[in-house]
N, C-alpha and C positions, 0 to 999 in steps of 0.2 A: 497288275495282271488284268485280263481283260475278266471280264463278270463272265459266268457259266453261260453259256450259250450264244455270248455274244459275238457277234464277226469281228475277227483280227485286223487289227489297223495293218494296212501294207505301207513300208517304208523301208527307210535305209537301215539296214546293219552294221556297222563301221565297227567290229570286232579286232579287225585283220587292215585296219588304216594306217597307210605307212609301209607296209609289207608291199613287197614288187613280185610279180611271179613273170618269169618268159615260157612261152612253151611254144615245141614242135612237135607240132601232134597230129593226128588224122583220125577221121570216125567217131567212137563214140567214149571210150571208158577214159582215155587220158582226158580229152579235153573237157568233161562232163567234172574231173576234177578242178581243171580250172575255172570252171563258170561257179563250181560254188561256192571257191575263195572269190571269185569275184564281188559276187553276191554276200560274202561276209566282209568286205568292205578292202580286199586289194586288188593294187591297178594291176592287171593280166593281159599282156600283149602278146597275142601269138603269131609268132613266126611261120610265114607263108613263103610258096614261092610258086605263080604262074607256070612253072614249066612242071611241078607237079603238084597238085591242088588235093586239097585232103577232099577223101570220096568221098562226102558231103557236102562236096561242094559241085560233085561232078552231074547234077540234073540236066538230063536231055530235054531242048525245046520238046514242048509236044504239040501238038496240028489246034489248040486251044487257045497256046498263048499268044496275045496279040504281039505286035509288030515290037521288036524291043526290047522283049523282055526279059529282064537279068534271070535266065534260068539257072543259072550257077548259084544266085543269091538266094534263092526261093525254096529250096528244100527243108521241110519243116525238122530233120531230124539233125541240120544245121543248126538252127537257133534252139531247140532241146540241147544242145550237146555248145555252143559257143556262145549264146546270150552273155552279153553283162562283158565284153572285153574288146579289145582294139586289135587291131591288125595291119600288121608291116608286112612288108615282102622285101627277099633276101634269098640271091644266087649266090650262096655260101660254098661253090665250086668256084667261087673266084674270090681272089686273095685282101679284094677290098670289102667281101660280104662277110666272111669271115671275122673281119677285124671291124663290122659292127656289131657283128653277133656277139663278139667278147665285148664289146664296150656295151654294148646290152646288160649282159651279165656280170660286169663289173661292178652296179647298183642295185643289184638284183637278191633276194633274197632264195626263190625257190626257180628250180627248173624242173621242168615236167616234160617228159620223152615217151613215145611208146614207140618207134619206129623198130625195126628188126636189127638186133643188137649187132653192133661193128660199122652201123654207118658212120658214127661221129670220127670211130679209128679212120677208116677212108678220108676224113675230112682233115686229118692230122689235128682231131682235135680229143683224142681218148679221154673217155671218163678220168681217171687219174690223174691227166692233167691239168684239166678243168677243177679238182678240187685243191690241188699245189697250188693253181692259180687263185682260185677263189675259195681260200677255206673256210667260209662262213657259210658258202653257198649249200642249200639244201634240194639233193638231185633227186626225182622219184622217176625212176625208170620202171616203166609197166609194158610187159612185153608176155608173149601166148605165152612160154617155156620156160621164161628167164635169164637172167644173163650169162650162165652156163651152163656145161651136158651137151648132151649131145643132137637137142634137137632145137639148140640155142636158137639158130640163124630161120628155121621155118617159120613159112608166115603162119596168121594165125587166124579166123573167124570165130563170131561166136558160137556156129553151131558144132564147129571142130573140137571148141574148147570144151561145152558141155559135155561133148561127145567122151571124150578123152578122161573126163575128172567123174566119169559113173551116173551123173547126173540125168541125161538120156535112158539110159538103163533101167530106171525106176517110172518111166512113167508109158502108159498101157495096161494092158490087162493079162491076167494070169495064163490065157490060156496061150502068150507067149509073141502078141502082137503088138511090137514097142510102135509105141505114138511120136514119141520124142516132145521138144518143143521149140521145134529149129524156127517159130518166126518168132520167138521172145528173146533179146541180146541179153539173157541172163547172164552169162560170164564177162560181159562189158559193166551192166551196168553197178555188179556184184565189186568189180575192181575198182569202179569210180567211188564207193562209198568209204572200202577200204584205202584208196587213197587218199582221200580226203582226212582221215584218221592217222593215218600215217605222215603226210606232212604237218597237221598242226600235233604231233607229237613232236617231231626233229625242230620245230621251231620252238617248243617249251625247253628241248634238250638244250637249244643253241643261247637261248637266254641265261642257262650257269655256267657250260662250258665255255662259248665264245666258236663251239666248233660246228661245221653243216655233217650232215650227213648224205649217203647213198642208199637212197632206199631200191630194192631190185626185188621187184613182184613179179613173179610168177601168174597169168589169171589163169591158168589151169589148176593149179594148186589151189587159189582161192576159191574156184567155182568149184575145186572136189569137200572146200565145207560144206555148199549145198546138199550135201548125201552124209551129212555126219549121220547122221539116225541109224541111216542103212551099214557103217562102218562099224559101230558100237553094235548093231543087231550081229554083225559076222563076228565081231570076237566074240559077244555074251555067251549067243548060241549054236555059232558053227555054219548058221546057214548060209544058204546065196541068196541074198536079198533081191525080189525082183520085182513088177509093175504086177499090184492087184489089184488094178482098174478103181472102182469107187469104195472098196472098203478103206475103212477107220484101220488105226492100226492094233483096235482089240478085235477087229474082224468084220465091225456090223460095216451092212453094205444103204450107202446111199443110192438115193434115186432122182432124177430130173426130171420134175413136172412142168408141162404147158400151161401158159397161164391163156389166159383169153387175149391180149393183146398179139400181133404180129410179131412171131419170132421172138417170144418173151418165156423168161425160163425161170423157176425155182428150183432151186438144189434142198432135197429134205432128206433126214437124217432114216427113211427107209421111205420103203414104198408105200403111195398116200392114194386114197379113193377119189379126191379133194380137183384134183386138177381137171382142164380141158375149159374149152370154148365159156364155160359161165361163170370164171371168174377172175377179174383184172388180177396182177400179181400182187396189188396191194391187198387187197380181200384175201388171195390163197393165203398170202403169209399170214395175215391176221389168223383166219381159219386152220393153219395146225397150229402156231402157236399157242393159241388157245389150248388146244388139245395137248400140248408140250411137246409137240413133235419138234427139233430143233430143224431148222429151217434157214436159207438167205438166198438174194434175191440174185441172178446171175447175171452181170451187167457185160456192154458192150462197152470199147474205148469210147464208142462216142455218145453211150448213156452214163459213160465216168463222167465226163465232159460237163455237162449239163445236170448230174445230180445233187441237188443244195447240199449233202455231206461231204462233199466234195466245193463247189463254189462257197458255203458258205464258209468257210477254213479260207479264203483267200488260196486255193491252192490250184486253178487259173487264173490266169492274169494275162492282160491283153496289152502288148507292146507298139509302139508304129515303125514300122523300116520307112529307113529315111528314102527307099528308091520307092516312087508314088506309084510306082503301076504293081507293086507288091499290097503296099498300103499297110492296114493293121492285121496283127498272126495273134492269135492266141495260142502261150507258153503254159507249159505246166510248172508249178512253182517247185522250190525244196521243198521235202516232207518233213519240215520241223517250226517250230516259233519260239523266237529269243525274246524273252519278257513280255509275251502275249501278241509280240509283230512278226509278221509274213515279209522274210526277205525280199525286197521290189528287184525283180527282175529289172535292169538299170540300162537298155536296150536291146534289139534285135542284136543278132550275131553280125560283126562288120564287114560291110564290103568291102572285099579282099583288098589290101594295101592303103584304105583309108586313114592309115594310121601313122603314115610316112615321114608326111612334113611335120607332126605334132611331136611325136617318138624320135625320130629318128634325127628331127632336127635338134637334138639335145647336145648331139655328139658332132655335128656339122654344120656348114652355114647353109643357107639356100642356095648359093651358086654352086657348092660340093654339091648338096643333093641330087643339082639339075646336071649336073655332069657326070653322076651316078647312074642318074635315070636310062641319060643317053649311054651308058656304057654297057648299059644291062644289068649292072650290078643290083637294080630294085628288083630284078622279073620277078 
């Protein structure tokens, strides 16, 4: 293990070496599952198709970028969400796209779906018979509502989900003006963690039995644990649990002090004389602390970025995309370390169907492929 205080060597994890995962996925909670089996050492190739592109992929030129520029490739919450994996493309509406996708998932260990449940039925290719077909195969379908009821087939966002699981509900202030937290993907990113749990479960289950599983998550239901507190407060004591702005939940109210720096803030544990123009935030905090006023510093994403409790964990990490007018993105690493190392983010997210001739020439020769291409069967 690393000595106390010392920076985390960044390297390879190889936990999960050997393991194959395919997914078709879009946005942020599914395939956030597959970047961090990636990242624990299996190969992860996600299944794309040009004629619809997961909406992180979908960045609009804007009047900045020069002449050229892969803007589809460039959206940073692309490579948060698909670092560390390969990419094919595949018009699986046509009956030769189809029969790679299964030869795909013939050597395949795990598949990972979020799409809105009944598209695979459409493809005549229903869950059910996907696991006749391939019964070792371990399937995590993560979808708003889940894969029954009655509000199966709806799409879902995250700020719908939060909305829907009481989550929203609880944040604002008493006197009855909900805040919400519609620009944090809480319900995405809450489903990617519990996926990830949930696949290397069914893969410890498949090593006694010999058997895969279906896994069918709900992230409405997972983001309504978010509000367990408020759930256990309504049975204990009857109430309606609702947003009481900065109070603790024994009631004391905190306060948010200016520090001297521009647009720099301390959260303390009530209200303090301490704050205003004369003193950096390192000083105010010293100064209640001292006093025992409990106290922490309120940061921005882009003072997380840059704060050595943060950099010094190895927990950014600077990648290079291979298209040169992107050049090098800094990623945000996994929030954990396996024997004192920092899982290496193992490249940029791929440029859509880079993955063709390497992946796909497994299952065909080069001349098939090139007459795949022309037939549209790659789009």
């Amino acid at each position: 293990m690393s000595p106390q205080g010392a920076m985390p060597a960044v390297g390879d994890v190889d936990m999960l070496r050997g393991v194959k995962v395919v997914e078709v996925t879009t946005a942020v909670s599914a395939p956030l599952v597959g970047r961090v089996l990636a990242e624990m050492g299996a190969e992860v190739v996600k299944v794309e198709s040009r004629a619809k592109i997961d909406v992180n992929r979908a960045r609009l030129a804007r009047p900045t970028d020069p002449e050229g520029y892969p803007a589809h490739e460039a959206f940073q919450l692309l490579h948060e969400a698909s670092s560390s994996k390969q990419s094919v493309t595949l018009n699986m509406k046509t009956e030769q796209g189809r029969e790679l996708f299964l030869a795909l998932l013939a050597d395949a260990d795990v598949l990972i779906e979020n799409f809105v449940p009944g598209w695979l039925d459409r493809l005549d290719l229903p869950i059910d018979r996907l696991r006749e077909q391939f019964p070792r195969l371990v399937i995590f379908s993560a979808s708003g509502y889940g894969q029954t009821g009655p509000m199966r087939t709806q799409r879902s966002y995250a700020p719908v989900m939060t909305a829907l699981a009481g989550v929203e509900g609880l944040i604002g202030y008493e006197d009855g003006q909900v805040m919400g937290c519609s620009a944090l993907a809480l319900a995405d990113l809450n489903c990617s963690f519990n996926g990830v749990f949930l696949v290397m479960a069914a893969l410890v289950v498949r090593e006694s039995t010999g058997q895969g599983t279906h896994i069918d998550l709900s992230q409405i239901e997972a983001a309504a644990t978010l509000a367990g507190e408020a759930f256990v407060e309504h049975q204990l004591r009857g109430d309606q649990p609702g947003p009481v702005g900065n109070q603790d939940p024994d009631g004391a109210r905190w306060s948010l002090e200016r520090a001297a720096e521009d647009d720099c803030w301390v959260a303390a544990a009530r209200a303090v004389d301490e704050s205003g123009p004369d003193h950096a935030r390192a000083e105010l905090l010293n100064r209640l602390r001292a006093k025992g006023i409990e106290s922490v510093a309120v940061l921005s994403p882009q003072q997380v970025a840059t704060d050595d409790r943060f950099t010094s964990r190895g927990y950014i990490q600077d990648v290079e995309h291979p298209h040169p007018a992107i050049g090098r993105l800094t990623v945000t690493s996994v929030p954990w370390r396996v024997e004192g190392v920092v899982p290496r983010i193992r490249g940029a997210a791929p440029m859509i169907g880079t993955g063709n001739e390497d992946i796909l020439g497994r299952y065909v020769d080069a001349a098939r492929l090139a007459e795949l291409e022309q037939q549209g069967v790659l789009k």
